[in-house]
mmCIF file as Biopython writes it, N, C-alpha, C and O atoms, coordinates in Angstrom:
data_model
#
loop_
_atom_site.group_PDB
_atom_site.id
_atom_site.type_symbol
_atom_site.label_atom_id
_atom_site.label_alt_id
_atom_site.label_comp_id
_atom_site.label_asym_id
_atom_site.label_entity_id
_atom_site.label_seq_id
_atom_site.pdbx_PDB_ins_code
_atom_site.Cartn_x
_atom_site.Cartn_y
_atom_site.Cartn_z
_atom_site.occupancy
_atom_site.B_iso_or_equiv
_atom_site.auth_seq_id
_atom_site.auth_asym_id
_atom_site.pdbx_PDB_model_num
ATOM 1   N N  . UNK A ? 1  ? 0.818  -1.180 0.000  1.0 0.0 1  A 1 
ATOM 2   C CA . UNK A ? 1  ? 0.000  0.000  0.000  1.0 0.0 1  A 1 
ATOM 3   C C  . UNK A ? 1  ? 0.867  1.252  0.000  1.0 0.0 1  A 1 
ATOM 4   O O  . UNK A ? 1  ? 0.880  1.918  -1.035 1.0 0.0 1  A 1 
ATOM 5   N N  . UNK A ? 2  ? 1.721  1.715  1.226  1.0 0.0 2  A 1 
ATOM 6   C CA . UNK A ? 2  ? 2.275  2.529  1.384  1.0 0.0 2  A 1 
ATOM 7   C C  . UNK A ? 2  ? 3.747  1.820  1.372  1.0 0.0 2  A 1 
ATOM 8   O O  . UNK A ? 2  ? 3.940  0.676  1.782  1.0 0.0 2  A 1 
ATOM 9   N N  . UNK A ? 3  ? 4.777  2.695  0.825  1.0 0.0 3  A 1 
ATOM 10  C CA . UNK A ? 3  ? 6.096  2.045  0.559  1.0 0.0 3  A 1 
ATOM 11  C C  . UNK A ? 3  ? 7.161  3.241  1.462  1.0 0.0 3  A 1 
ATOM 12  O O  . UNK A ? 3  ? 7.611  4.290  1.003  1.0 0.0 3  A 1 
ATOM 13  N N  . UNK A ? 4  ? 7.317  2.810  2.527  1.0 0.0 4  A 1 
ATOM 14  C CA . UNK A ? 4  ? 8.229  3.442  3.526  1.0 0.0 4  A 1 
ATOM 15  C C  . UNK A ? 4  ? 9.426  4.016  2.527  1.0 0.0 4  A 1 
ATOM 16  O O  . UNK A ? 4  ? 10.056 3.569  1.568  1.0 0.0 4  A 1 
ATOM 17  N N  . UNK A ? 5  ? 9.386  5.323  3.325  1.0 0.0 5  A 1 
ATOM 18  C CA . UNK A ? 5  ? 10.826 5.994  2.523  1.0 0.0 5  A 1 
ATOM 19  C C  . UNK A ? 5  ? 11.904 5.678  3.479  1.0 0.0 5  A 1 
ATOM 20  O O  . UNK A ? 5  ? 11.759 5.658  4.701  1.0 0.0 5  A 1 
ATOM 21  N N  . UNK A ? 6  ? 13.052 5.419  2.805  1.0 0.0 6  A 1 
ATOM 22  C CA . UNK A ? 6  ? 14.268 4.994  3.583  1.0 0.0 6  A 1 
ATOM 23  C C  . UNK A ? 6  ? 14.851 6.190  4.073  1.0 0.0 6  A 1 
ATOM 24  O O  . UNK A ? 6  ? 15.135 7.159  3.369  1.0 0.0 6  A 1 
ATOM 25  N N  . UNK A ? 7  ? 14.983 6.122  5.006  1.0 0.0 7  A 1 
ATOM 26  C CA . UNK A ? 7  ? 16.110 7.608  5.929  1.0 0.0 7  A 1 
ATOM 27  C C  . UNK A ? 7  ? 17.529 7.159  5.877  1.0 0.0 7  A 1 
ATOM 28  O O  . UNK A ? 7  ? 18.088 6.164  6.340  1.0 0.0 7  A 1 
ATOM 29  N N  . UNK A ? 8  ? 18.068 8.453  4.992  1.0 0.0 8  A 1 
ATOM 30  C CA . UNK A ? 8  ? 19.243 8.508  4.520  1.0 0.0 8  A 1 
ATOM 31  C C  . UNK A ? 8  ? 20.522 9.586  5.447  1.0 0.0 8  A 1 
ATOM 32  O O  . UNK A ? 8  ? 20.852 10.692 5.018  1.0 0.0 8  A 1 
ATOM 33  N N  . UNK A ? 9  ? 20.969 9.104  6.465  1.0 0.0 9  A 1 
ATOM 34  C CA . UNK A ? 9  ? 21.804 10.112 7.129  1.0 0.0 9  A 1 
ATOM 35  C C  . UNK A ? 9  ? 23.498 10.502 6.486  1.0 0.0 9  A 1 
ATOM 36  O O  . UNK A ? 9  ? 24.334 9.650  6.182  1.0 0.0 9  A 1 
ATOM 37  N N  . UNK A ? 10 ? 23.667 11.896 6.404  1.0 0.0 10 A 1 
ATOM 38  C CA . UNK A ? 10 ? 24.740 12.026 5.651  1.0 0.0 10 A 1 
ATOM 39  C C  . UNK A ? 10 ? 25.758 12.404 7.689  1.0 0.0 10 A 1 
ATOM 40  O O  . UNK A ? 10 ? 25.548 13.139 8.654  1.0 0.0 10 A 1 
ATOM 41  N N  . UNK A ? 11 ? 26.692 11.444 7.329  1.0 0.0 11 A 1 
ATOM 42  C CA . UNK A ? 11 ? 27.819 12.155 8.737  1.0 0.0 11 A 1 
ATOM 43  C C  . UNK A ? 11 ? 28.894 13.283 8.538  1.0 0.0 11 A 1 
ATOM 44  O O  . UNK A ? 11 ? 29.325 13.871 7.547  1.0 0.0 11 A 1 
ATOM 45  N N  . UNK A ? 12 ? 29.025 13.314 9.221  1.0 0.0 12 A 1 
ATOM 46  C CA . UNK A ? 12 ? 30.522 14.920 8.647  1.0 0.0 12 A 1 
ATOM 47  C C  . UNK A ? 12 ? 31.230 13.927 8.303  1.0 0.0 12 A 1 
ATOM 48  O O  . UNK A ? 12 ? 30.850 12.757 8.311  1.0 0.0 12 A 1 
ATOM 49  N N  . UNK A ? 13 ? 32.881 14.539 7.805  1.0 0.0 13 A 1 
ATOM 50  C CA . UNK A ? 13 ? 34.028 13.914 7.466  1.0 0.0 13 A 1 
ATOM 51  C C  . UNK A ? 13 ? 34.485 14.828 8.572  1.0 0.0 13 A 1 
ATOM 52  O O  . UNK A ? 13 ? 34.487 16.056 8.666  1.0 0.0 13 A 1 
ATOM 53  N N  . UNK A ? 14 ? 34.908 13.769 9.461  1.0 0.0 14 A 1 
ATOM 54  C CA . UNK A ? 14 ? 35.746 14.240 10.893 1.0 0.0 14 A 1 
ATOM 55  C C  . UNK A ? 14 ? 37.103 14.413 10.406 1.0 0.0 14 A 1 
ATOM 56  O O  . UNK A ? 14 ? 37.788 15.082 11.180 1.0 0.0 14 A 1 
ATOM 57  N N  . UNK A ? 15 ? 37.812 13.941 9.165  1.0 0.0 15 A 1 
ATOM 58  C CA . UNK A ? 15 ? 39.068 14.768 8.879  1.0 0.0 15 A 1 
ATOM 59  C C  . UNK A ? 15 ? 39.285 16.099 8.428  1.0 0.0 15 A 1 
ATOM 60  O O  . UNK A ? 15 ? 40.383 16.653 8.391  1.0 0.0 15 A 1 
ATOM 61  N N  . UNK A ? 16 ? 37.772 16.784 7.953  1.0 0.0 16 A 1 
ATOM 62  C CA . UNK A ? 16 ? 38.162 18.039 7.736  1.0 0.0 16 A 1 
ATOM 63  C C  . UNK A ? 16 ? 37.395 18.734 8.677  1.0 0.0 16 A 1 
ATOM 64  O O  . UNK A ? 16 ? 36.685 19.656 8.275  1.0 0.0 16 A 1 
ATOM 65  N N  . UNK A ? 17 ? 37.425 18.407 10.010 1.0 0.0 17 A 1 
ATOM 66  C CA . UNK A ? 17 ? 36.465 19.128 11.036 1.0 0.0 17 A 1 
ATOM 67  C C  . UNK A ? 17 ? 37.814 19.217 11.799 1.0 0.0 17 A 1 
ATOM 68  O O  . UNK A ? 17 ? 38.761 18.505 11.466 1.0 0.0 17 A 1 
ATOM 69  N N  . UNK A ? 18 ? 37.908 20.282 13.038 1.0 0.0 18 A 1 
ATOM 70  C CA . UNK A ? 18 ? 39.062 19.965 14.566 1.0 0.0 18 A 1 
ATOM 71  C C  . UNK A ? 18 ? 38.365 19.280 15.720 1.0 0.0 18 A 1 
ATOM 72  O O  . UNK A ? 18 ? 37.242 19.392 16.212 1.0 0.0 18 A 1 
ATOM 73  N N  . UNK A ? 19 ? 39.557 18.436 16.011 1.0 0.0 19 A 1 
ATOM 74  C CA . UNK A ? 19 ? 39.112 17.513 17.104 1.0 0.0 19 A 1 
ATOM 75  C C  . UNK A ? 19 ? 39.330 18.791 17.955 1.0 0.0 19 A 1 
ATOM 76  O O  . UNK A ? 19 ? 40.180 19.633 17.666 1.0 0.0 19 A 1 
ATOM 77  N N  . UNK A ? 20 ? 38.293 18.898 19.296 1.0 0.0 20 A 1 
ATOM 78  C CA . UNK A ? 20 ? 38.609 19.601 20.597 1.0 0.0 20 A 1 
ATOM 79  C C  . UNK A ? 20 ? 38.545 18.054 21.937 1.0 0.0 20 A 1 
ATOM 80  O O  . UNK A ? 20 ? 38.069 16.923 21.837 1.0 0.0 20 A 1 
ATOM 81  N N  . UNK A ? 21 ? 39.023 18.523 22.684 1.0 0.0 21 A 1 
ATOM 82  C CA . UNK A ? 21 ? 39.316 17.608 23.880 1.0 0.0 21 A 1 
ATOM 83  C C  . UNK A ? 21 ? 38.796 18.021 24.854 1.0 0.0 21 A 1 
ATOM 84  O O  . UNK A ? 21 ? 39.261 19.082 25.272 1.0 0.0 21 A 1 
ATOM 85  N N  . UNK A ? 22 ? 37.671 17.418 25.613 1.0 0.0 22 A 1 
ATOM 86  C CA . UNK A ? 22 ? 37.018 17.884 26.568 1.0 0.0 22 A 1 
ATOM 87  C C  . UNK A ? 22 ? 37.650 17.572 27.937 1.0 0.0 22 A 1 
ATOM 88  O O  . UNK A ? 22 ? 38.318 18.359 28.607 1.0 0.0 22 A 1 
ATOM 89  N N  . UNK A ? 23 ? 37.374 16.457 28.209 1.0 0.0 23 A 1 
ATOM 90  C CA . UNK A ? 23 ? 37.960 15.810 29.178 1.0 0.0 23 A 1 
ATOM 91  C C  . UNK A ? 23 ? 38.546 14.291 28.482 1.0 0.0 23 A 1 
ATOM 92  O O  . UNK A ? 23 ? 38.499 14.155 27.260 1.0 0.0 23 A 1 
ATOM 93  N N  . UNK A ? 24 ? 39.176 13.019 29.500 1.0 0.0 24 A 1 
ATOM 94  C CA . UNK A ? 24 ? 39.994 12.324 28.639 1.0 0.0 24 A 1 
ATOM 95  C C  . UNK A ? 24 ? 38.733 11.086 28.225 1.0 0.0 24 A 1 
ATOM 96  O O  . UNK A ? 24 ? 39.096 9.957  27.893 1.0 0.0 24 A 1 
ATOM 97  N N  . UNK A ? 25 ? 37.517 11.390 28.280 1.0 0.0 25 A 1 
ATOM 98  C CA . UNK A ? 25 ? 36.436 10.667 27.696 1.0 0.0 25 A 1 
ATOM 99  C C  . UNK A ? 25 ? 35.723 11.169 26.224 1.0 0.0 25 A 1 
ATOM 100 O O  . UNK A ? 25 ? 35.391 10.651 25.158 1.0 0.0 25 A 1 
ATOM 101 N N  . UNK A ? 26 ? 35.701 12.987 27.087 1.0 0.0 26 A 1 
ATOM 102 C CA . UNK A ? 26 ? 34.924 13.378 25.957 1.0 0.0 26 A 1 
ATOM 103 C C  . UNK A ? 26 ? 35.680 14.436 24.638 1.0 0.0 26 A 1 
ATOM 104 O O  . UNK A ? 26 ? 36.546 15.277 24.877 1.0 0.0 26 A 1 
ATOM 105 N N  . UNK A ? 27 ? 35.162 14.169 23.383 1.0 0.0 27 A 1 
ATOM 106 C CA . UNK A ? 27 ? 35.825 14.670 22.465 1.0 0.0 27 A 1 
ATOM 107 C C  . UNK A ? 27 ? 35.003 15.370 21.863 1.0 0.0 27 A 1 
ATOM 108 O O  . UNK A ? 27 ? 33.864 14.909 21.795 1.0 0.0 27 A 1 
ATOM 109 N N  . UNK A ? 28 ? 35.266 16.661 21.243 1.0 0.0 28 A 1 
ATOM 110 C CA . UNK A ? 28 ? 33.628 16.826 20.208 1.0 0.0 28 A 1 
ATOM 111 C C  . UNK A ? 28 ? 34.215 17.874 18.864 1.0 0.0 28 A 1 
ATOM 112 O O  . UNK A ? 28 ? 34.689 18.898 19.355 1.0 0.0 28 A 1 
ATOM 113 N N  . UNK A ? 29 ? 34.273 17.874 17.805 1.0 0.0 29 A 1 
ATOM 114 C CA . UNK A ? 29 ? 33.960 18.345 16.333 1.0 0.0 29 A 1 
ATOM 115 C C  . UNK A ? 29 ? 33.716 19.269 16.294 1.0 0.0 29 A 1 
ATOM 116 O O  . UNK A ? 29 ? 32.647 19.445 16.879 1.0 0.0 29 A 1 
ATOM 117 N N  . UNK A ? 30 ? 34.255 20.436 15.757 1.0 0.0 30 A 1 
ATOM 118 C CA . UNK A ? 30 ? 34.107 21.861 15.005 1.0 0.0 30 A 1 
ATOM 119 C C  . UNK A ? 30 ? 34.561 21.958 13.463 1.0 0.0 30 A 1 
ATOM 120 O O  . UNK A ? 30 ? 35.603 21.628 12.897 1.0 0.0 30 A 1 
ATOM 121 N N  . UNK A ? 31 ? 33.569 22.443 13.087 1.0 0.0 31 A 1 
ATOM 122 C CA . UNK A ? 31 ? 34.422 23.293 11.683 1.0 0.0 31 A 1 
ATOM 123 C C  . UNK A ? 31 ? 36.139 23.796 11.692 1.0 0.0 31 A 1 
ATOM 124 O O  . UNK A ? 31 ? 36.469 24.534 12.620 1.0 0.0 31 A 1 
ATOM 125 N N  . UNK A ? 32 ? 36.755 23.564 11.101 1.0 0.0 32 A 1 
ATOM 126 C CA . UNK A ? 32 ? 38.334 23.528 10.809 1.0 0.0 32 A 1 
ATOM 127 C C  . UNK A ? 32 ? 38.416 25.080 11.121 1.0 0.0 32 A 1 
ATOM 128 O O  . UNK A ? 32 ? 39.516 25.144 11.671 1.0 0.0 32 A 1 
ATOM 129 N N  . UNK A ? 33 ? 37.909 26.369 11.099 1.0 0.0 33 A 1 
ATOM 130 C CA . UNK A ? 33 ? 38.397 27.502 11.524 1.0 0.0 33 A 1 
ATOM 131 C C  . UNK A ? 33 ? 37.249 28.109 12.687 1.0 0.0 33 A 1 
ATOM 132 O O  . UNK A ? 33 ? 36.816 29.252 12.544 1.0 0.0 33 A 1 
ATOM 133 N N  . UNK A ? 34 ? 36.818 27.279 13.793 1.0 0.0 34 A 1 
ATOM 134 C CA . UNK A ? 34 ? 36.420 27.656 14.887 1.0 0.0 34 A 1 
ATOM 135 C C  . UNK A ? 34 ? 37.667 28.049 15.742 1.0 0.0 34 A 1 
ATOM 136 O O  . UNK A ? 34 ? 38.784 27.659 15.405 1.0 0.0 34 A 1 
ATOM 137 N N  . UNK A ? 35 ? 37.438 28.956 17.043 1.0 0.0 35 A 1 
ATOM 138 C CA . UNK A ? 35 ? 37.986 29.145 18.191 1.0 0.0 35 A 1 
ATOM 139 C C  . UNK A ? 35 ? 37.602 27.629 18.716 1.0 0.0 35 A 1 
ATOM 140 O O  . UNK A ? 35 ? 36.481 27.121 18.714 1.0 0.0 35 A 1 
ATOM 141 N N  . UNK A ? 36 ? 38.854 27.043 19.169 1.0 0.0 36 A 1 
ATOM 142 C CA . UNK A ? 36 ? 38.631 25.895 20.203 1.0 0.0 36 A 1 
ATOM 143 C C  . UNK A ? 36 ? 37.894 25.954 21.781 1.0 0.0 36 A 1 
ATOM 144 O O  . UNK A ? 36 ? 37.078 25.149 22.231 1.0 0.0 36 A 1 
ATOM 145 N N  . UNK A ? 37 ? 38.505 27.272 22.509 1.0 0.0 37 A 1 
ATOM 146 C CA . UNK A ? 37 ? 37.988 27.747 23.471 1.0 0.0 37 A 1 
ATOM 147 C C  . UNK A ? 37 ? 36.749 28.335 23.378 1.0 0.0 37 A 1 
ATOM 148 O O  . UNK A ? 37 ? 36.053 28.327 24.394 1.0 0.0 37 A 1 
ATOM 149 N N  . UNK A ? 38 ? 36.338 28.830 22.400 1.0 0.0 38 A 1 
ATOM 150 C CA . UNK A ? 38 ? 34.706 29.302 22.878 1.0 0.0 38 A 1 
ATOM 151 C C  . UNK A ? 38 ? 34.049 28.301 22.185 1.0 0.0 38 A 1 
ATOM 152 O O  . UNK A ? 38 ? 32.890 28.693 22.321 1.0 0.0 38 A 1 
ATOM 153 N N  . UNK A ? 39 ? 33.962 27.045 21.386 1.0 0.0 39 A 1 
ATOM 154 C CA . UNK A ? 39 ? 33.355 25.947 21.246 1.0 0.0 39 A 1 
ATOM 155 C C  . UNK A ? 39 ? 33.990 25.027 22.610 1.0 0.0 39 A 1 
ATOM 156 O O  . UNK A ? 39 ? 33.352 23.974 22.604 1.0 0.0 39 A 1 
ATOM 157 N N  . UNK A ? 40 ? 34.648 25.018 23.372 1.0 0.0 40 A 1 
ATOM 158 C CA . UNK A ? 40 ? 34.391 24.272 24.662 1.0 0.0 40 A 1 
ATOM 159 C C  . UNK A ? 40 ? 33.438 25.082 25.744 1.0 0.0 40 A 1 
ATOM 160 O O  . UNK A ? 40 ? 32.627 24.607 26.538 1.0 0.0 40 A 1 
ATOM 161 N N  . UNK A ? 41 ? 33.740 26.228 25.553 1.0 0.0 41 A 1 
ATOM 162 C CA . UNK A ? 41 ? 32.689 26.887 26.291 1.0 0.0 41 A 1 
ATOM 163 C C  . UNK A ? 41 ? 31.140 26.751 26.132 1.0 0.0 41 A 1 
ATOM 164 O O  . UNK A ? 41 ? 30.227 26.562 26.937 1.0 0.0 41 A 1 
ATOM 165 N N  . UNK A ? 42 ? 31.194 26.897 24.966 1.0 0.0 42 A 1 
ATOM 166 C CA . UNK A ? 42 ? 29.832 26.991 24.523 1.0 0.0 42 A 1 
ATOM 167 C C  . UNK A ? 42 ? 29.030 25.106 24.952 1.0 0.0 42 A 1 
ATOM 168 O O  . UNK A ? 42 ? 27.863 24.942 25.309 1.0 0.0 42 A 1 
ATOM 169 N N  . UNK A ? 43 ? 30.140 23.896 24.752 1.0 0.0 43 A 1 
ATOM 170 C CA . UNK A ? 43 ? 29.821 22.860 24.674 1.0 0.0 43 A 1 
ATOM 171 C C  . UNK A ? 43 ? 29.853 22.590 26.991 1.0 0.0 43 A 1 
ATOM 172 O O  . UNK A ? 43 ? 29.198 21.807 27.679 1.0 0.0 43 A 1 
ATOM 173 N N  . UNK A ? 44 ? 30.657 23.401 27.309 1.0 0.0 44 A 1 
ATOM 174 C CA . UNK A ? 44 ? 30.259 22.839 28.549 1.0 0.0 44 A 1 
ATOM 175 C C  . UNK A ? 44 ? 29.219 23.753 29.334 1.0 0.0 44 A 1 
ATOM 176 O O  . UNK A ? 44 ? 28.702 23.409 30.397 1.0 0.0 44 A 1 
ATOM 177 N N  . UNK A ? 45 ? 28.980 24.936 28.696 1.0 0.0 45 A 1 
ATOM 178 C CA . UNK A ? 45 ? 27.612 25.820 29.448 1.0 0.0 45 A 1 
ATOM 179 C C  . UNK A ? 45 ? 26.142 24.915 28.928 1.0 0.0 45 A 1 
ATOM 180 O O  . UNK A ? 45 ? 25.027 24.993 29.444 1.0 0.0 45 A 1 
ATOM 181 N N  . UNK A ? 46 ? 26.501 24.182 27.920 1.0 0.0 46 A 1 
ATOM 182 C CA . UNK A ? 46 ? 24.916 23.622 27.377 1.0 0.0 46 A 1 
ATOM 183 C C  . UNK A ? 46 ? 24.708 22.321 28.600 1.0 0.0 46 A 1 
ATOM 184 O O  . UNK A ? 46 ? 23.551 22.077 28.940 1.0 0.0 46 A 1 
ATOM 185 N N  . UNK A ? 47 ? 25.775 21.570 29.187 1.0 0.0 47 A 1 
ATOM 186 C CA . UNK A ? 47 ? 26.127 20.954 30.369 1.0 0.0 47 A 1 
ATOM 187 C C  . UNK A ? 47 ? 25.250 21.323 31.340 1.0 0.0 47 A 1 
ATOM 188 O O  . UNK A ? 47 ? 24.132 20.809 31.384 1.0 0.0 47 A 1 
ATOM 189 N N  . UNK A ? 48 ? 25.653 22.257 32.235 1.0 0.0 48 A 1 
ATOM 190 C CA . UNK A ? 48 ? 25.648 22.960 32.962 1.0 0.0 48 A 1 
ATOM 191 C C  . UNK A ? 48 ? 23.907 23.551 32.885 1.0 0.0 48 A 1 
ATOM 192 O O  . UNK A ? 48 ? 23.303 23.710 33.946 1.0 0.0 48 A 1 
ATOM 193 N N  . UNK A ? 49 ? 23.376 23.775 31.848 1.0 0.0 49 A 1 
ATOM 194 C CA . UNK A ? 49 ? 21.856 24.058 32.013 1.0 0.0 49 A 1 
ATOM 195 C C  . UNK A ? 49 ? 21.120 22.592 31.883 1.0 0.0 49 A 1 
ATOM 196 O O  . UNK A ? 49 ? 19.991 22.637 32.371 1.0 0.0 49 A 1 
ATOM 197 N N  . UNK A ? 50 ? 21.415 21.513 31.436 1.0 0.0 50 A 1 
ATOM 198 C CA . UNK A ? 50 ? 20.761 20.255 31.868 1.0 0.0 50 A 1 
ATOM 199 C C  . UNK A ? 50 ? 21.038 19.904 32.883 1.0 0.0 50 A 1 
ATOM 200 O O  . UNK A ? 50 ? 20.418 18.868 33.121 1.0 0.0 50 A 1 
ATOM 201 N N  . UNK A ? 51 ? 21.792 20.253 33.853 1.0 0.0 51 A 1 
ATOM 202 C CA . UNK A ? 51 ? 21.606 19.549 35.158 1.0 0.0 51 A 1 
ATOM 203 C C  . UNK A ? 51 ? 20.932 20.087 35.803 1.0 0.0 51 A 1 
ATOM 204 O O  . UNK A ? 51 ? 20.937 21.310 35.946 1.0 0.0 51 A 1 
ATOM 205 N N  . UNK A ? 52 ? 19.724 18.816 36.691 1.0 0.0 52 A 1 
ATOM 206 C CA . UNK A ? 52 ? 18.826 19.457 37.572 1.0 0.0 52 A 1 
ATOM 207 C C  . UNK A ? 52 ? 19.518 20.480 38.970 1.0 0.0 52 A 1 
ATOM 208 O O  . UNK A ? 52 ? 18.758 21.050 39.753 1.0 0.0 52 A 1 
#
């Protein structure tokens, strides 16, 4: 009847992104000409408002 559409996810290419280093667990991806420091900032204030 109905023919499901397949979900197609495209991922970055983490070689042309910068690794940042959070702590020695966590790692997380920016665009190649971000500030490292205000993308950790920005990634540990979003932290910081999910905790109850």
């Amino acid at each position: 009847m109905f023919e499901k559409k397949h979900s197609s996810f495209k991922s970055p290419d983490l070689k042309a992104m910068q690794e940042i280093v959070i702590n020695s667990r966590t790692r997380i991806y920016v665009e190649a000409g971000e500030d490292p420091e205000e993308a950790k900032e920005r990634y540990l204030s979003r932290l910081e408002n999910k905790k109850p």
